[in-house]
N, C-alpha and C positions, 0 to 999 in steps of 0.2 A: 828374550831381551825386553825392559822393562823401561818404560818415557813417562817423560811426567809433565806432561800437558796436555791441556786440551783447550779449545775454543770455545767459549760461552758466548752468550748473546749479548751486548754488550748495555746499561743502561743508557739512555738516551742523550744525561749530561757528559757520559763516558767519551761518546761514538765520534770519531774523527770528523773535522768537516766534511759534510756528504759532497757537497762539488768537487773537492778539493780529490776525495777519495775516488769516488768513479772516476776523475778526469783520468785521474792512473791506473784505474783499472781498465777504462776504457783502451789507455795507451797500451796493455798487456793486452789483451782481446785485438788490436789493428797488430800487434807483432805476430802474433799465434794466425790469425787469418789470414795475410800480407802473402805470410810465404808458401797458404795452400794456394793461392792465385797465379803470385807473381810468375811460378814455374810453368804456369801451362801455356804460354804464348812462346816462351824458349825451349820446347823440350823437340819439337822438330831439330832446331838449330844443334841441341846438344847431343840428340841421338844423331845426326847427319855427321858431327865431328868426333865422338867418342865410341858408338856404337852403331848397332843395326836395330830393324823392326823389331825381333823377339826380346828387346833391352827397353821397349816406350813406358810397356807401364810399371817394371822395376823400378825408374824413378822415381815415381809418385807412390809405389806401393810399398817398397822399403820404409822410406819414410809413414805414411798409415800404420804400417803393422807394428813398427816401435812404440806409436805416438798412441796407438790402441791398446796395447798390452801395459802401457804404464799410468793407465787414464784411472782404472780403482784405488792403484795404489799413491796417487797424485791426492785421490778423493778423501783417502784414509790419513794419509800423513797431516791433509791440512786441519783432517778434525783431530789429530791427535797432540799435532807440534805447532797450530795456527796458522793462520794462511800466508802471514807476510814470509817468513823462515821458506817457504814451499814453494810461494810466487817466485821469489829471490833467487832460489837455489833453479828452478826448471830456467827462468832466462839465462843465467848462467852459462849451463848445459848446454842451453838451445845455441849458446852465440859460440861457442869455441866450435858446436859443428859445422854453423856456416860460415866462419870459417877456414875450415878444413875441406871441407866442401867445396868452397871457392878455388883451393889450389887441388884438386885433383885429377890426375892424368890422365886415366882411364874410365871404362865405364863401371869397372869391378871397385875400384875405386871410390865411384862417387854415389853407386848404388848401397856400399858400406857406410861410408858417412852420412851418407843422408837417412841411415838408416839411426847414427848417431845423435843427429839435430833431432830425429822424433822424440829419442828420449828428453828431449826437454821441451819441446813443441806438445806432447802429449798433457803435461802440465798446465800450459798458458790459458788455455779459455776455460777447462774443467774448473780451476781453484779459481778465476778469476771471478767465473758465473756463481759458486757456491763462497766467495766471501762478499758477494753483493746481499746475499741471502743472510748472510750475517745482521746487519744495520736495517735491508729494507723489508717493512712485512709482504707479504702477499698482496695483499689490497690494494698497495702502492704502487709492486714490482713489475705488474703490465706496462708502464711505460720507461723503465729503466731496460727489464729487459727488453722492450721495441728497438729503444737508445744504444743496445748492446747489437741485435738485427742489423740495426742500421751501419752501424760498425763494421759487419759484418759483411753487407751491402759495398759499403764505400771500399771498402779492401779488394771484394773483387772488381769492381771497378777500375781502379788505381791499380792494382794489381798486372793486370796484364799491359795496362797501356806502359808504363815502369818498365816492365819485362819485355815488351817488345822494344822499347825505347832503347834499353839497355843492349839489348844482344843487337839492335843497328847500330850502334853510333860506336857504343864502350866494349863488352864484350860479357856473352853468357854467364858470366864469373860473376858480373856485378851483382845480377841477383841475389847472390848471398851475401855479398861483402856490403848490403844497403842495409842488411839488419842491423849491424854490428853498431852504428847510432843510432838507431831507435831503441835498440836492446839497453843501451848505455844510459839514455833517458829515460825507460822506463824503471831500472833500478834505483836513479837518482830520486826518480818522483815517488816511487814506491814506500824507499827510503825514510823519507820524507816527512809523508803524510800519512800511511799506512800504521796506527798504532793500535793493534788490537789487544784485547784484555781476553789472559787466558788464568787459567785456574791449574791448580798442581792433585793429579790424580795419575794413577798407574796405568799403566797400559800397554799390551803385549800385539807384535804386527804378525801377521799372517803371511810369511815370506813360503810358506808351504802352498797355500792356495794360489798365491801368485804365479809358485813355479810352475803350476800345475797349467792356468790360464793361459800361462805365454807357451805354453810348448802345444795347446789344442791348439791356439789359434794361431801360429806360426805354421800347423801343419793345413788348417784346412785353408790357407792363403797359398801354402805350395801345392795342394789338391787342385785348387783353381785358376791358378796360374798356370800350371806346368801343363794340366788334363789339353790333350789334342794337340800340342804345342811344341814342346821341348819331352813331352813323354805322349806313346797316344794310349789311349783312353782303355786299351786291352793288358795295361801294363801292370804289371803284379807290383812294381814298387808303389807305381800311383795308390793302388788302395791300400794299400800298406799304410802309406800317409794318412788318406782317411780315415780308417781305421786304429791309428795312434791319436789324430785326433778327438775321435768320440771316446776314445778310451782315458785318455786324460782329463777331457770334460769330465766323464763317469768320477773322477779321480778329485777335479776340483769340488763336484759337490759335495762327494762325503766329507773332503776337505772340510768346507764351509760349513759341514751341520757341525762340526766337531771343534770346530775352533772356537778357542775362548773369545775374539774379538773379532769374526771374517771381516774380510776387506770388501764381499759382497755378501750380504747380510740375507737367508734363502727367506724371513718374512717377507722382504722388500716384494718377492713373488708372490705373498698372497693379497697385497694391492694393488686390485685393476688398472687403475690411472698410469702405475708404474710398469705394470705390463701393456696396455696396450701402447703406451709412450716409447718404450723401448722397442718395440715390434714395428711401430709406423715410424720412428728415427732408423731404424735399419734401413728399411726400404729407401727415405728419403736419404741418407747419405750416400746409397747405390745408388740413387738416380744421380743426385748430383754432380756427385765425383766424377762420374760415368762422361756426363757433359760437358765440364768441364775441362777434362780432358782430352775428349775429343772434338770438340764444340772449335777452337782456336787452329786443330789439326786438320781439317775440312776445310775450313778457309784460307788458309795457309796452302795449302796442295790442290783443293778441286778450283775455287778461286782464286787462287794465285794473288792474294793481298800477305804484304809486307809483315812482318809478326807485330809491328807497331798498328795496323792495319786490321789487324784481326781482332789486338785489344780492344780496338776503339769499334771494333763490326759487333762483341759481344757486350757490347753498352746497354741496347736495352733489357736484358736480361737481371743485368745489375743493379738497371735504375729499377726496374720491375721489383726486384727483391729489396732493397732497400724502403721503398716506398710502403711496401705492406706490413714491412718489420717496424715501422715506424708508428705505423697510422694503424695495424693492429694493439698493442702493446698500448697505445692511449685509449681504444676503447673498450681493451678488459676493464682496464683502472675505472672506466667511467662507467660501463654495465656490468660490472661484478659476472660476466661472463665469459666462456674460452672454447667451448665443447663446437663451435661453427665454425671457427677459423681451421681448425684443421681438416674439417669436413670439405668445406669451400676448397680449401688450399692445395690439397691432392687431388680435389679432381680438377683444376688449372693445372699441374705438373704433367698429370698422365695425358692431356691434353693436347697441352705445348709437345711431350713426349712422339705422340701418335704423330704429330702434325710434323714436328724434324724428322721422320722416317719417312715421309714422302717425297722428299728433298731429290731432287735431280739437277745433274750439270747447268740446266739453263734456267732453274728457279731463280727468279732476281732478287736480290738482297735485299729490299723491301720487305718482300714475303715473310721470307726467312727471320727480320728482326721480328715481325710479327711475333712468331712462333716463338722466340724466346723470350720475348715479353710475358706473354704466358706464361711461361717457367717461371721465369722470375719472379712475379707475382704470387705463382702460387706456394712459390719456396720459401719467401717472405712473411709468409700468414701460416705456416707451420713449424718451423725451425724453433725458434726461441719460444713459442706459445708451449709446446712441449715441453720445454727444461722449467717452466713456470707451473704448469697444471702440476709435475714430478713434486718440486719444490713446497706446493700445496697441499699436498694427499702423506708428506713421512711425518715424521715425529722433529722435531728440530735435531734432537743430538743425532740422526743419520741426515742430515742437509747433504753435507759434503760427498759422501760413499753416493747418494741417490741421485745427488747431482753429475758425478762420475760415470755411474750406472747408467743414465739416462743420454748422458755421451760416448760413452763405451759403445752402445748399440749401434750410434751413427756411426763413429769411426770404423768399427767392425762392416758394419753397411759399405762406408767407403771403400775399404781396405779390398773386400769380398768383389764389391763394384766394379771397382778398378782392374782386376786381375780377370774379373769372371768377363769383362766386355773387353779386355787386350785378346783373351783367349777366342771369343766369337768371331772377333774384329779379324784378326790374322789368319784363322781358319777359313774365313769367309770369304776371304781376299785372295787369300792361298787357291783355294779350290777355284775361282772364277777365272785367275789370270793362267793358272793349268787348262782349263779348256778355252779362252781368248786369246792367250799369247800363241804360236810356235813354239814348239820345242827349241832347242841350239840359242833364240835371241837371248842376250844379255839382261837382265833387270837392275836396279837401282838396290844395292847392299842396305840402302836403310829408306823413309820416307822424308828426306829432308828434299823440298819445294825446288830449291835446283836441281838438283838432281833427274828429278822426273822432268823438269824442263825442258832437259836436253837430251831426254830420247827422242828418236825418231817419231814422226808425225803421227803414223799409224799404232806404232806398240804405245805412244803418251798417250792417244786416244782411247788405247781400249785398257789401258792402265786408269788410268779415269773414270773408266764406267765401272771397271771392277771395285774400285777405291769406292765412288758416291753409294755404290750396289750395296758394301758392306758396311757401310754406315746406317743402311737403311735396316739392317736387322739389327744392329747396335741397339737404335732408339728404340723398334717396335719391342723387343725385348724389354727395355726402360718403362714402357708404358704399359704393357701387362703386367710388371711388376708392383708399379705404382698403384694401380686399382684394386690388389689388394690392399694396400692401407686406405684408399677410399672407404672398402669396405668394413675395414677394422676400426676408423675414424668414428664411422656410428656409432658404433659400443661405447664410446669415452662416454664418460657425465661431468655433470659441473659444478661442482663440489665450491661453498662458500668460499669465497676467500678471504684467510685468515686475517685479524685485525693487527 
């Protein structure tokens, strides 16, 4: 099937008001970020009323693995159809999920729609960060994109304090039904101000490579979800799955060598900058996700603060990342350099990592902000330096696929994160409260905060230790992880940036 457009660079007397246009991009970027936050201060609350333990990280993983699998094709559409028609069309999507999301019964239910909203949430930051690439050069874009960090920043922030806000006062539901006006004003402004200049040439989409993508990576998210868990680990369907996944991988790339136009281009692989970029976005969206998921869940259960309470406990984490997405990003722009920030930045993460896996019941929450300040910091000074170094090293007419490309990896990271630390997490917990608890006592069907309040003195106590215990291999796991990309940080170089 044959399109006939495509995106050009636009001349300078062309290019929309540039405030006018970030201001909405920027509002696209807090929509897309908002609602990876906002859910992690209520997901105790929703698995406590919808479901049990083995249902925590399907919420946040559904959603990943949609929002992952639609992120080349987001990348490819915008450089083919323009990025406003793409922006437009992913909010769209994103808003009818949440939604549908918002009025969901069950937990089968709300892990299917949220799997809905990714497809249009998958959209929101990919085309947002590659139609900023549009207008600004490289040289410049160290402090747009900090400006975009910082966004990024401010959302987790706001994020959970909103979401704990909401599931006290209003009700778990709000969290989706708060996008539904922002989404409505980001269309408006979009609208708007967003006038891009495209050019009329032919062009054929790779819906073959695609299929190929989403059925590996659908399989190795059920690999790692399910391993030890809902299947154990001797189980012949489990590597089955595995094994369909690398088989479809095998599948996508002949795909991609063969296709007149792939939606991931296999040159992109013989630029370093885009491979190590992609390689240390993996890991960092593992660690992240990983934390923020469980980061609000700990204090919520081993602390016993309010979900409003926990937003506001994982504050400096947020300010941490903010500040260095900000104050990174101005001094690419001023030192024409990038190759240190990610250097610095991972090894603050793996840090902060090491440092929340020492965590015990009676650490005082001082400490603890500590330690996530560290995080924060160091997640700030690599995130967006990455989609910028990508940015600088392709050719202009792949901006969009390389900018996709180089979020693909994180989301995958996240998506992988998320499922691979539910499955540690629960076997960890599994195995400790078998040898702590008694046989015959009762335990709590899910980990919602009341619940474990009102067991008995003794089994809440050693439900507690078993809980803080498994947290503790959560993060040491996060932090070995992470010093590999310290190590692969080194390899980057730091390539002029374009005028």
């Amino acid at each position: 099937m044959e399109y006939l457009q495509q995106t050009v660079a636009l001349p300078t007397s062309e290019r929309p008001p540039i405030r006018l246009l970030f201001a909405a991009l920027m509002l696209v970027m807090l929509l897309g970020a908002l609602d990876q936050t906002i859910v992690s201060t209520a997901l105790p609350t929703i698995v406590g009323e919808l479901g049990g333990l083995e249902n925590l990280s399907w919420v946040v993983t559904s959603y990943l693995l949609t929002s992952t699998i639609v992120v080349p094709l987001y990348g490819k559409f915008g450089d083919l159809f323009g990025r406003k028609i793409v922006i437009q069309a992913a909010i769209l999507i994103f808003l009818v999920g949440s939604i549908l999301c918002g009025v969901a019964q069950d937990m089968t239910q709300l892990i299917v729609l949220r799997a809905l909203q990714g497809l249009g949430g998958g959209g929101l930051m990919v085309v947002t960060m590659a139609a900023i690439a549009d207008v600004i050069p490289p040289a410049e874009r160290g402090r747009y994109q900090g400006l975009f960090g910082g966004v990024f920043g401010f959302a987790t922030v706001v994020g959970p304090l909103l979401g704990g806000f909401m599931v006290e006062h209003l009700s778990w539901r709000w969290i989706f039904y708060i996008n539904v006006p922002l989404g409505i004003a980001a269309l408006l402004v979009i609208g708007l101000v967003f006038k891009p200049h495209v050019a009329h040439v032919k062009h054929k989409i790779d819906y073959m490579g695609a299929a190929f993508l989403a059925c590996s990576l659908t399989c190795l998210i059920l690999f790692t979800s399910q391993g030890g868990t809902l299947l154990p680990w001797t189980s012949p369907q489990l590597w089955f799955t595995l094994a369909l996944s690398l088989i479809t991988l095998g599948g996508f790339v002949y795909e991609e060598r063969l296709a007149a136009e792939p939606i991931m281009p296999l040159g992109l692989f013989r630029e370093r900058t885009f491979v190590l970029s992609g390689l240390i976005g993996f890991i960092i969206g593992f660690s992240l996700f990983g934390a923020m998921t469980f980061l609000p869940l700990y204090l919520q259960v081993a602390k016993r603060s309010t979900p409003s309470q926990a937003g506001l406990q994982i504050l400096p984490m947020m300010a941490g990342l903010l500040f260095t997405s900000i104050i990174s990003g101005r001094l690419i722009s001023k030192l024409g350099k990038y190759r240190l920030f990610p250097i610095c930045g991972t090894a603050l993460v793996a840090c902060g990592m090491f440092l929340l896996s020492t965590l015990e019941l009676p650490t005082p929450l001082h400490t603890m902000y500590f330690y996530m300040l560290l995080l924060g910091l160091g997640l700030g000074m690599t995130m967006q330096v990455l989609v910028l170094a990508v940015q600088n090293a392709v050719p202009f007419k792949h901006i969009g696929v390389a900018t996709s490309g180089a979020t693909l990896f994180r989301s995958i990271g996240g998506s992988v994160g998320v499922a691979t630390f539910g499955a540690i997490f629960t076997n960890s917990l599994h195995s400790r409260l078998d040898a702590a608890i008694a046989p015959g006592i009762e335990l709590p069907r899910s980990l919602g905060p009341t619940a474990v309040q009102h067991l008995p003195v003794a089994v809440r106590d050693a439900y507690l230790n078993a809980f803080a215990g498994s947290m503790h291999v959560v993060f040491l796991v996060a932090g070995v992880v992470v010093l590999l990309a310290f190590a692969l940080a080194w390899w980057m170089e730091d390539l002029p940036l374009r005028k």
